[in-house]
N, C-alpha and C positions, 0 to 999 in steps of 0.2 A: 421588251428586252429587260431580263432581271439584272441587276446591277449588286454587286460582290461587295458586302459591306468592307469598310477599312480594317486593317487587324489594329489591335489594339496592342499596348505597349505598357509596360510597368519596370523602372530599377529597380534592382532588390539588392540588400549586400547582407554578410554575412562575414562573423569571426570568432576564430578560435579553434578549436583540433579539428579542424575540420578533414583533415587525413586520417589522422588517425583511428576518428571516429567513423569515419567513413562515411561522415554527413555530405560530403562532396558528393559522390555518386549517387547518395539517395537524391540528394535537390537533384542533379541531372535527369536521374529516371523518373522521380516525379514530375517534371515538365515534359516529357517526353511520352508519359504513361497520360497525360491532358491533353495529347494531341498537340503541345503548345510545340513553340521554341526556345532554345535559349543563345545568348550569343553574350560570351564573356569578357567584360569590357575591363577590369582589372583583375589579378592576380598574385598574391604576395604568401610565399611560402615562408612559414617560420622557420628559422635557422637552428634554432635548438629545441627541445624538448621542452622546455617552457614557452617559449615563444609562441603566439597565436597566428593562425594563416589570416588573410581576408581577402576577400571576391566579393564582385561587383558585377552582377550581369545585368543584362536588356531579357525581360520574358516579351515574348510577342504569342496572339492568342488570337482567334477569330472574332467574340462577341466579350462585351463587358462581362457575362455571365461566365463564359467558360475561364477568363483571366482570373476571376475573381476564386472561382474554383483551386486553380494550381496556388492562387498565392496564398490561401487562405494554410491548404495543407503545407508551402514553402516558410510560412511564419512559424508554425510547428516544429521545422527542423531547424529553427535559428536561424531565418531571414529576417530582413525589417525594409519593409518599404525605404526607400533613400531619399525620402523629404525632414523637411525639420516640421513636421504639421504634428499637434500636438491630439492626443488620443480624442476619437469622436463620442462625445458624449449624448445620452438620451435619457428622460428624467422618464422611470418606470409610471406607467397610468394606472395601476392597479399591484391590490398586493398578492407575491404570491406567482408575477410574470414579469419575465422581464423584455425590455421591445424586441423584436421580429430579427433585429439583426444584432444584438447582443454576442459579443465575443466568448466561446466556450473555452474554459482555459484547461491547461495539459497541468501535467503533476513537474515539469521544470520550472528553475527559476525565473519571474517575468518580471518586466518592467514597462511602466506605462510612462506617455510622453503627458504630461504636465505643465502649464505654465513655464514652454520652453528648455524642461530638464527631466530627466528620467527617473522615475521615482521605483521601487522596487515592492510587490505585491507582498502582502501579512498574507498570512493561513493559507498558503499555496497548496493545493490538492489537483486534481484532474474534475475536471464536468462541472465547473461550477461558474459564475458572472463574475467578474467583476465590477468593485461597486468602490466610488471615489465617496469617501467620505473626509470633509474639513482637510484635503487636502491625501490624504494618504488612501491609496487603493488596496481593496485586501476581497479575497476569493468572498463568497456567499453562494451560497445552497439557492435553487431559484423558489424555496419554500419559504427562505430568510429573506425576502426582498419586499421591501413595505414602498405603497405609491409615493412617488416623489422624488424615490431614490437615484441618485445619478449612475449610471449604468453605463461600461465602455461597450461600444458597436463600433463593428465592422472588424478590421485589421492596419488601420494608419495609426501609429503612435502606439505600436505594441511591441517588444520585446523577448523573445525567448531565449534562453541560453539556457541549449539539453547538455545534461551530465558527460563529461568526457568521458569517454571507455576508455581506462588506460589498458596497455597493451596485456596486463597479467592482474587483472579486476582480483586485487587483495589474495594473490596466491590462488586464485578461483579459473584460470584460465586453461587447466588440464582437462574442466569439465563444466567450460562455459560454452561451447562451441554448440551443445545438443543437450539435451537432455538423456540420461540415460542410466541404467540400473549397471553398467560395466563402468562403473567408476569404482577407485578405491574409496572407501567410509572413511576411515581410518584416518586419511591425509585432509578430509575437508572438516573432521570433527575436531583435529587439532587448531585447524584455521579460522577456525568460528567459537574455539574456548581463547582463543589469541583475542578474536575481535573483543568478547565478553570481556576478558579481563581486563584491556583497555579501555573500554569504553567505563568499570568501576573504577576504575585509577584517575580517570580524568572527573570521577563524580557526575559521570551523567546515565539516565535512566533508560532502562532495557525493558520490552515490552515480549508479552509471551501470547499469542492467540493458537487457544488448545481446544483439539477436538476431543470427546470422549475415547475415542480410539485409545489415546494414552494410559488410561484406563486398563482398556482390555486388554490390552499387551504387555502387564506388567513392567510400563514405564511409570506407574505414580510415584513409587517410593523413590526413582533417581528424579523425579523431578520437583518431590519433596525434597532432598537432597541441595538442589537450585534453589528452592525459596529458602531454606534453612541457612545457607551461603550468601546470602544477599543479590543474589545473582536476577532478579524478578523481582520488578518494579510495576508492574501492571500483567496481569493477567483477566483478557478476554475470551470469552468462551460464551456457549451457549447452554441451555437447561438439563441438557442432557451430560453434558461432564461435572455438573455437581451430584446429579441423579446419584452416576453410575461410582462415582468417586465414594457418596456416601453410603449405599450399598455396599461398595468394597469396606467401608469403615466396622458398617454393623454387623455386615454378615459373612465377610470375608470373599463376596461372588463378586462377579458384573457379569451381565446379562443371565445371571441363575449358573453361573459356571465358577467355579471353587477354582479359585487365581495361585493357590498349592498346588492341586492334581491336576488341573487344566480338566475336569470332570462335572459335566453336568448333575445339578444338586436336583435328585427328587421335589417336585415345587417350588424350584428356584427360580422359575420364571419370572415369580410373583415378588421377588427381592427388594426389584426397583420401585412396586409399587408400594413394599410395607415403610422401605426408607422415604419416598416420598411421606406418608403418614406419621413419621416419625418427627422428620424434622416440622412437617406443617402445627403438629401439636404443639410440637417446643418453643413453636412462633417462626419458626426461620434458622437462615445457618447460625448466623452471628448468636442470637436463644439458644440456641443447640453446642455451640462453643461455651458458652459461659458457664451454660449450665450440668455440665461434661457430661451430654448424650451424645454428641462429638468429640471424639477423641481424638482420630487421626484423619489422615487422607490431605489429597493435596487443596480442599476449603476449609480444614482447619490448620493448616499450616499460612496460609494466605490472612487467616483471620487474628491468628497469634502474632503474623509478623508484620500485621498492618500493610498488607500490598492492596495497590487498588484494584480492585475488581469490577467487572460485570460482566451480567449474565445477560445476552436479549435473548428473546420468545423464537419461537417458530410453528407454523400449525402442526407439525407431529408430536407437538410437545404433552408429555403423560405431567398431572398436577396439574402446573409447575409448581412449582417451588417459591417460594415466597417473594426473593430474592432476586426470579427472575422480571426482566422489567418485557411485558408484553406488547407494549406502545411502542410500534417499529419506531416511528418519529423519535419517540426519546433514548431510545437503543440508541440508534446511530449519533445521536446529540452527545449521550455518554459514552460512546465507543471515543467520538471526535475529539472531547475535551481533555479524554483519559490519555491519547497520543501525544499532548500536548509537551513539548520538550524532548521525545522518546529519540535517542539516536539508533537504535538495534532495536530489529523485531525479529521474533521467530516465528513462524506457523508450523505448528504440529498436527499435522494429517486434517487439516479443517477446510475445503475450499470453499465456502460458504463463505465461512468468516474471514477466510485467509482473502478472499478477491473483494470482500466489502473493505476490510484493514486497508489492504494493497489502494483503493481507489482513494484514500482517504491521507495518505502520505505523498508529503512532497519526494522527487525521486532522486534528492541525495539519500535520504535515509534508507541506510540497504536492511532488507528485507529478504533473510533465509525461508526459505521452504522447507520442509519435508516430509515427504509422502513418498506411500511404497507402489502410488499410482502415476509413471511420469506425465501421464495427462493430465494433471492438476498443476506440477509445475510449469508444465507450458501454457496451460489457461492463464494461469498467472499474471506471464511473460506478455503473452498475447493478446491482455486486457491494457496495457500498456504502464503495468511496472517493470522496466525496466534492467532495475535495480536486484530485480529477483537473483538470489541466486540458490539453485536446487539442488538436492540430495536428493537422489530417489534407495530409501531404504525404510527397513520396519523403523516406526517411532519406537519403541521398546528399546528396541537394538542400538540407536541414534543416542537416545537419554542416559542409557546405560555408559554408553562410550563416554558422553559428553559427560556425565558429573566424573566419572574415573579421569577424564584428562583435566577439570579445572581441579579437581585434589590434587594431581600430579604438579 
């Protein structure tokens, strides 16, 4: 006679808008979606709009395995185990991996339990360890982790606390519900020259990740316009928006097509390749700046007004360009470093760069989209930033708006 293992049992509690964010119902459906159960042992609704909820439930589960399942993705929506036991530690055996059951972290604010008090995680991104060092835990890349290192494992003495949704996300609620090309432009590009100009009045730094598209579409000159305004503090992109940017500069095309007529130029194909040889002679952008073989476009506006820039590699890439860095590893090093402080990002028509950006910010920092493709804004979304909020329109048309409304 087979005999019915015991179910297993875990308190979890949990605080903060939990209504309104409608974390309440996800934790419900994800015990329910584990087959588990849940049974709510306190309940405390906040009274005002400031005020935070808190709940306290029993999950019960069949095997250690499957319990550990629901709590693992329950820590994610802002549970926390309900002991006072201090985060489980394991010292890495090799560099470069971290142990078997090392804690994957989300892009919300974390906190780890510590010699009995909560300490709050440095360099907060999504996909990464963390790693207690001389007392403070902060995210690390599982490439940045050298043998020795103290590593949090499991889910006891972990903390999350996800971004509250408020009810009308910065005037964005008209058309945050979907994603979708039947929105007004107009009313989300006033809302997003709003955020910009607040965000330079308080003195803090705005990041721009640009795909060549902007380029093509006759948005370089309005977003030379933004660097020229102080408006762009970082600009990342990849090898092909300085390509096409400098081709636009020398020869007045991108992709062999005349940015005047909208008319294909007899052997203009060959445009992008002569600008590449151009600048390669000159040494690079920055050579090519100095020495006025660059004159305009938006890598020589970046280069006169001292924004920080980079470029990483990719295998379609024609040259590259001097400029660009071809060592994924140190791309994303310099993408990470460059984020560093950035309250505002834009992505302009790039999902590439825009979902590498997106993995690589914690998820207070809101991060606009815009592409004229809404599947990119929902990839986004659905890589878990959050924080995204999309426009589905031409970048051209976007830019154009956008520097006409911060002159405004």
């Amino acid at each position: 006679m087979m005999i019915e293992p015991l179910p297993v049992t875990e308190i979890v509690e949990a605080e903060g808008h939990l209504i309104d964010s409608q974390l309440m119902n996800a934790m419900f459906d994800t015990v329910v979606r584990h087959d588990a159960a849940f049974d709510v042992l306190e309940f405390r609704i906040g009274r005002t709009n400031d005020e935070p909820s808190f709940v306290s439930m029993r999950v019960t589960s069949r095997t250690l395995a499957a319990l550990a399942a629901v709590l693992e993705e329950l820590v994610s929506l802002g549970c926390r185990v309900a002991n006072a036991e201090n985060a489980h530690i394991v010292l890495a055996d090799r560099d470069g991996c971290a142990p078997e059951d090392f804690y994957s972290t989300t892009n919300h604010r974390t906190s780890v339990r510590i010699g009995g008090g909560w300490v709050q995680v440095d360099r907060q991104r999504m996909d990464a360890a963390i790693v207690i060092d001389e007392g403070r835990p902060a995210c690390r890349k599982l490439r940045e982790i050298r043998a020795g290192d103290a590593v949090v494992c499991g889910i006891h003495g972990i903390k999350v606390v996800p971004e509250f949704q408020a009810r009308d996300r910065l005037g964005f609620a008209f058309m945050s519900n979907e994603i979708s090309s039947e929105r007004r432009v107009e009313a989300g590009v006033v809302r997003i020259a709003a955020m910009m100009r607040a965000a330079k009045q308080a003195g803090e730094r705005i990041a721009f990740v640009v795909g060549p598209v902007v380029v093509h579409t006759g948005g370089g000159a309005y977003f030379c316009d933004l660097i020229r305004h102080g408006y762009v503090d970082v600009l990342l992109a990849g090898n092909a928006l300085a390509v096409h940017d400098a081709e636009h500069a020398l020869y007045g095309t991108s992709l062999g097509v005349d940015m005047e007529s909208g008319r294909a130029i007899e052997g203009g194909h060959r445009h992008h390749m002569r600008a590449i040889n151009t600048i390669y002679r000159a040494g690079g952008l920055r050579p090519a700046v100095a020495s006025g073989v660059l004159g305009s476009g938006v890598m020589f506006e970046c280069i006169r007004r001292s924004v920080d820039y980079v470029l990483a590699g990719s295998i379609r890439d024609d040259g590259p360009l001097p400029d660009t860095v071809m060592d994924l590893v140190e791309a994303q090093d310099r993408y990470t470093a460059s984020l560093e402080g950035v309250t505002l990002v834009l992505v302009l028509s790039t999902m590439l760069h825009g979902i590498g950006v997106g993995n690589m910010l914690p998820a207070w920092v809101p991060l606009v989209c815009v592409d004229i493709n809404p599947a990119v804004v929902t990839k986004l979304a659905d890589r878990g930033s959050s924080q995204t909020i999309g426009i589905v329109t031409d970048v051209g048309l976007f830019l154009r708006q956008l520097a006409s409304a911060l002159d405004d």
